[in-house]
N, C-alpha and C positions, 0 to 999 in steps of 0.2 A: 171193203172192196166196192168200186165203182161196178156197175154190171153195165154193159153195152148200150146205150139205146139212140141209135145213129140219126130214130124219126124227130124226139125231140131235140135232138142236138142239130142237125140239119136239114131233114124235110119241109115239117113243119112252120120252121121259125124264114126257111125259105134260103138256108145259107148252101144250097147246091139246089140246081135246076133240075126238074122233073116233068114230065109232062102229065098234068094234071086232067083227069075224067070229069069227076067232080066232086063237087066242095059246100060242105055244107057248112052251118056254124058250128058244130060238133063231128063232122067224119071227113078224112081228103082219101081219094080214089083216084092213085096214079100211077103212069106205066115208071119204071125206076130206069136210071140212065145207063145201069150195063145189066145187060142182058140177063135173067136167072135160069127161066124153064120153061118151057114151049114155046112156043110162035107165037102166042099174045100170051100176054104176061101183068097183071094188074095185080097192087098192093093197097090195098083198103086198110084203115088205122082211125084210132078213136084221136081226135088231136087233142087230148089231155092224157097225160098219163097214166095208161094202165099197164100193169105190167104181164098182165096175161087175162086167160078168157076166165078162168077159175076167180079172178078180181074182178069180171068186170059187173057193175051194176044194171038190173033187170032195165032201167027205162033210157040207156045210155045202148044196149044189146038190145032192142028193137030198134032204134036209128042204125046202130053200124048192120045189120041184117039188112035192111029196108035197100043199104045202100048197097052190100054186095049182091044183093036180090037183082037190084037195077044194071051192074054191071055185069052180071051173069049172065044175063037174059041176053044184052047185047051179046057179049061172046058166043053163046051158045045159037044167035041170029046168023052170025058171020062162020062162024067154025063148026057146027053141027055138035058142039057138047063141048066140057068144060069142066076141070076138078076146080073144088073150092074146099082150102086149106088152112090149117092152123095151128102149129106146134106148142107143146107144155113142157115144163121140167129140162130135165136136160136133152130134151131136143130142141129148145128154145134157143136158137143162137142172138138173138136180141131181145132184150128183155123190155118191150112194148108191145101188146097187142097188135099183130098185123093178120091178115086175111091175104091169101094169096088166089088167084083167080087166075088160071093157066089153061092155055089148050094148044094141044097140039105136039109134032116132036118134043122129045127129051121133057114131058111130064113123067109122075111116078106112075106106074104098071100096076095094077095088084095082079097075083100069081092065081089063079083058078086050079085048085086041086080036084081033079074030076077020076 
């Protein structure tokens, strides 16, 4: 069975437009072209194949951090805070390491039991 992975099939290799934050030789940091969750919305990804965080190797996981560190910070400049995200197992609807970087309306809520 083939599993999903949209980034190296198209992000990546550049076969759909995206508008691109920033780009390293190993991480792309961009907003995706339809809309997912909040008002800003950025997807960070290792541009070599990983197929999740549980794969990925320690000195490959301080560059993609370094880079969602850098796009955080911006959001969190502009919007006053900011979740940063990453699904495993079967909440992984694509099976490539991605980082989600959201703020704003329609992010996810946690529920406070008080």
């Amino acid at each position: 069975m083939v599993e999903p992975d949209w980034y190296c099939a198209q992000v990546i290799p550049r076969l759909i437009e995206v508008e691109i934050l920033v780009e390293t030789e190993r991480v792309l940091a961009f907003r995706p072209p339809i809309p997912g969750f909040g008002i800003e919305h950025v997807i960070v990804v290792p541009k070599v194949h990983v197929r999740s965080l549980l794969e990925l190797e320690p000195g490959l996981a301080a560059h993609l951090l370094a880079v969602v560190q850098q796009i955080a910070a911006g959001v969190v400049a502009e919007h006053g805070g900011c979740q940063v995200l990453t699904t495993l197992g079967a909440e992984q609807h694509n099976r490539h390491l991605h980082v989600h970087v959201a703020a704003g309306e329609g992010v996810a809520r946690f529920i406070s039991r008080r």
